[in-house]
Structures are given as structure tokens and as C-alpha cells.
N, C-alpha and C positions, 0 to 999 in steps of 0.2 A: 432174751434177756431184756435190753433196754428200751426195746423197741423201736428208735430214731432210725426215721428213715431220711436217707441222704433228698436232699431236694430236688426236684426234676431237673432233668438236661436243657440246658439251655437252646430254645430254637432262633437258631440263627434266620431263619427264610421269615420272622413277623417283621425283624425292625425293618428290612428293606423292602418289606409288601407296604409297610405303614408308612416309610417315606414317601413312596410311591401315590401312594392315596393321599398323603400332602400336601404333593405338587403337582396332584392332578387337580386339587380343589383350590388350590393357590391361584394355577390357572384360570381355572372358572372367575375365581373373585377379579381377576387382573380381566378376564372378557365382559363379564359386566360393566366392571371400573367402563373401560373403552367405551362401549355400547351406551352408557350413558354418557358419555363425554362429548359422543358423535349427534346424539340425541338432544343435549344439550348446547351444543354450538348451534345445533340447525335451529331450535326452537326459538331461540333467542334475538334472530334476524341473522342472516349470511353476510359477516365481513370479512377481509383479509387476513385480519389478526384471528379473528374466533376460528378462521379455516386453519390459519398456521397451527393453534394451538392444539386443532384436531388433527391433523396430521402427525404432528409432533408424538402426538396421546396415541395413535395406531400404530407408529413407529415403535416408541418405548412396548408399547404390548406386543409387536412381532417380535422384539427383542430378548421382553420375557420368554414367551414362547419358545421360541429357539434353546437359549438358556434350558427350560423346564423339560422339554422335551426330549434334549441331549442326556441330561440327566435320570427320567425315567426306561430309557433308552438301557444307559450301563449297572441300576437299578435289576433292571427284567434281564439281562445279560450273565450273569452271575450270583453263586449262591451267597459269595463276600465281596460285593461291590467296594470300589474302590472310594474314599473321602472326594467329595466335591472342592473340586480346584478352587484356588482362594481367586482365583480370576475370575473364575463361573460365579462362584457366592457374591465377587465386586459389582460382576455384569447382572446379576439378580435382584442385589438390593440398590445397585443406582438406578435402575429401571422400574422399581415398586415407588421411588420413592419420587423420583421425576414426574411418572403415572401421577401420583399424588397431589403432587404440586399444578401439573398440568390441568388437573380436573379441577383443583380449588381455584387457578385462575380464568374458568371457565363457566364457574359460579356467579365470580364479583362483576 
């Protein structure tokens, strides 16, 4: 008769392969960030503060890390992953954005 055919099944296993992929990449961006920031403190002469602020910057990136990892962790764990804790998402975006600030003061 009408012809209509119902739309496909929704696959559940892309949004949390795609999350996955990310904050595998999030990652990556957050290891650069660092690598240059480490790159950038040394190159600029070795002082106390330019070391704190390196420190600080490989701190905030194990931090991510941790965060990201936890996360793709219960991600690959199940076929309906559970929402990321508004704690994990606080501990993620205070640390991107620390990273951030760390590195522009590592610029000036």
C-alpha cells in the first residue's frame, strides 16, 4: 500500500563508542597542551615560578587524565553507560581550564 517504512533501530553501542573517541582526543589535546607548556617553561630560561607553573600544568593534565580515563573506562564497560558524575564533568572542566590558564601564563 503505502509504502512507509518505519525508520531504523536506533543503535545504542555509536553514542558511547563516539564519546569514547572524544575523550580519547580531548586527551591528546590536554597532552600537547602539557608538552608544550613543559617545552615552553624550559625554553624561556629555568626559574622558580616558570617551574611551579610547570608543575602545576602536569599536575592539572594527570588530573585530566585520571578524570578521562575513568570515564572511558565505564564507557567500554557497558552497552548503556551510565551519565558522567557532575563531580567527574567539575573535576574535567576545572582542569581544562586551569591547563589553559597555566599555559597563557607561561606565554607572558
Amino acid at each position: 500500500m503505502g509504502g512507509v517504512t518505519p525508520p531504523p533501530a536506533r543503535d545504542p553501542g555509536l553514542q558511547p563508542e563516539r564519546t569514547r573517541l572524544a575523550w580519547r582526543r580531548t586527551t591528546l589535546a590536554g597532552t600537547v597542551a602539557a608538552v608544550l607548556a613543559v617545552k615552553t617553561a624550559l625554553h624561556g630560561g629555568v626559574s622558580a615560578p616558570r617551574i611551579a607553573v610547570c608543575a602545576l600544568c602536569c599536575a592539572l593534565w594527570l588530573g585530566f587524565l585520571a578524570v578521562a580515563n575513568r570515564r572511558i573506562r565505564t564507557l567500554a564497560a557497558s552497552p548503556a553507560p551510565t551519565a558522567l558524575a557532575p563531580r567527574h564533568a567539575t573535576a574535567a572542566v576545572l582542569c581544562t581550564v586551569a591547563l589553559a590558564v597555566c599555559g597563557a601564563l607561561l606565554i607572558l
